[in-house]
C-alpha positions as CSV (number, residue, x, y, z in Angstrom):
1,X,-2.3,-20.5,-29.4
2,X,-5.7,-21.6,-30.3
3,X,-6.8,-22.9,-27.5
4,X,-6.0,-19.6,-25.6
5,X,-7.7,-17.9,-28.3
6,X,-10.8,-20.2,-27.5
7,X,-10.4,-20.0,-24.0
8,X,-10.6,-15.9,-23.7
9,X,-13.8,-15.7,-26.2
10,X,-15.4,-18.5,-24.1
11,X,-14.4,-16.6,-20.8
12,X,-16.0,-13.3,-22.5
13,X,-19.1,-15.3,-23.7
14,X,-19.6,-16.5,-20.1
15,X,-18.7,-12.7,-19.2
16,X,-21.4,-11.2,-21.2
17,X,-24.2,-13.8,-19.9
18,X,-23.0,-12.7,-16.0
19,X,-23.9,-8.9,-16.9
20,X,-27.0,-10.3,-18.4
21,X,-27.8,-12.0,-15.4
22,X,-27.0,-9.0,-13.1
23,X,-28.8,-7.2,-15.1
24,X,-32.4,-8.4,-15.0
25,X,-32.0,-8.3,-11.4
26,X,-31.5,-4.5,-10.9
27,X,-34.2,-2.4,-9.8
28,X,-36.3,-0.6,-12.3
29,X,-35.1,2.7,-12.1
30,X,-34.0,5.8,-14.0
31,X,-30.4,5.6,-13.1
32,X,-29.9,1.7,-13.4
33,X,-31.7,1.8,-16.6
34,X,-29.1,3.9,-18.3
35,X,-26.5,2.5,-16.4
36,X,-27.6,-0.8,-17.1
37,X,-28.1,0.1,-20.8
38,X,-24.1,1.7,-20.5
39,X,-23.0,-1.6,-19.0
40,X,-24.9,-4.1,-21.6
41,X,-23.1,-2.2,-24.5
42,X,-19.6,-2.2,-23.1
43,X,-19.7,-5.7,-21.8
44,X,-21.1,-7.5,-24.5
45,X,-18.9,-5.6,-26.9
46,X,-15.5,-7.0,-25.0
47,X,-16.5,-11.0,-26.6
48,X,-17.5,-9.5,-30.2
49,X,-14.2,-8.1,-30.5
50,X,-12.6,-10.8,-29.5
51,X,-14.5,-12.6,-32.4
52,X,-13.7,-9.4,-34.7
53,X,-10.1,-10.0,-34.1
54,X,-10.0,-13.3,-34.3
55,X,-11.4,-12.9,-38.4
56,X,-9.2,-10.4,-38.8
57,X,-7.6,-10.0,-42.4
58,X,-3.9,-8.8,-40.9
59,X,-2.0,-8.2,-37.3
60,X,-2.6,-5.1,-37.6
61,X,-6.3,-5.3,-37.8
62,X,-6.1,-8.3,-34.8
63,X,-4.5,-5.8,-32.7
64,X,-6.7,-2.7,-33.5
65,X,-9.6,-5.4,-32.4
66,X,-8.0,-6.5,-29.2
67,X,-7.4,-2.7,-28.7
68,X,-11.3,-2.1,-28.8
69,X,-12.0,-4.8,-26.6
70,X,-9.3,-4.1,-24.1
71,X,-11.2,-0.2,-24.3
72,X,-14.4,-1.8,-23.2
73,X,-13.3,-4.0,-20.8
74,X,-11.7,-0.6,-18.8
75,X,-15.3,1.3,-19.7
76,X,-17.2,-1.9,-18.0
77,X,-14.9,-1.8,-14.9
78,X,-16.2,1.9,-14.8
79,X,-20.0,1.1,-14.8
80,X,-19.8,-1.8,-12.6
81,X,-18.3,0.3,-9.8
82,X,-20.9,3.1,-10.4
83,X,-23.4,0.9,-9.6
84,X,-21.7,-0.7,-6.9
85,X,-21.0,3.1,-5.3
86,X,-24.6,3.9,-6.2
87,X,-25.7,1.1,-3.8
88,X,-27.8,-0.2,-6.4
89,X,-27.2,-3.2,-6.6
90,X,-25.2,-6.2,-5.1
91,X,-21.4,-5.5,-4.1
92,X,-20.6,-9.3,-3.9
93,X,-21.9,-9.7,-7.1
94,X,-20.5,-6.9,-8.4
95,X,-17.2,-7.5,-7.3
96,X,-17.1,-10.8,-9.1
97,X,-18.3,-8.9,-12.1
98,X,-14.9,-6.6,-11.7
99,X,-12.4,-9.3,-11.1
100,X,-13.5,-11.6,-14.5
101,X,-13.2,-7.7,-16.0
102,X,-10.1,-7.2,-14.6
103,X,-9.2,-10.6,-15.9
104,X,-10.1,-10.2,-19.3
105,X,-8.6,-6.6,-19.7
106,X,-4.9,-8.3,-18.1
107,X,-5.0,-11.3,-20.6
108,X,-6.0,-8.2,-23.6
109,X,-3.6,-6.2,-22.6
110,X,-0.6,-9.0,-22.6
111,X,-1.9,-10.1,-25.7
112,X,-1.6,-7.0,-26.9
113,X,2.3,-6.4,-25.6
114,X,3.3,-9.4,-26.9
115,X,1.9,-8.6,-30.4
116,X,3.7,-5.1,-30.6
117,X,6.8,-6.2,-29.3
118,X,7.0,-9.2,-32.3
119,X,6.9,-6.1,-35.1
């Protein structure tokens, strides 16, 4: 189990340095900015619950952690395709941006199952 546990908060880590990347490489504009700004949060926020969880003092409070990250894992999928529908940046790239998130948010959300059906 802890080299799972490892593996997802090194594949968010990697995560959050992608939407770095992609971001510094958007257009200076209103709408990016803010969107950008929306995506940043969300994104990075995904690995530092993972971490939050992971420190956790009880299951209960591992779970409500995983919970919030799962959350901003489905809120990143949302800005990602706002700027890919905006045209605003690059699809391909964006694309691979939503599949890691889709990732993520599958391995969260069986992590999650598994830890409410062991109550």
């Amino acid at each position: 189990m802890k080299s799972s546990k490892l593996n997802i908060r090194k594949r968010a880590y990697k995560f959050a340095l992608s939407v770095i990347r992609f971001l510094d490489t958007l257009p200076y504009e209103r709408t990016t900015k803010i969107l950008g700004d929306q995506l940043l949060r969300s994104s990075t926020s995904i690995g530092a619950n993972i971490i939050e969880a992971q420190a956790g003092s009880s299951k209960k409070d591992f779970t409500n952690f995983l919970n919030h990250a799962l959350k901003s894992a489905n809120e990143t999928k949302f800005w990602l395709g706002l700027l890919r529908d905006t045209g605003k940046a690059d699809k391909d790239i964006i694309n691979s941006l939503l599949k890691e998130t889709t990732e993520l948010a599958n391995i969260l959300g069986s992590s999650i199952l598994k830890l409410k059906s062991k109550k």
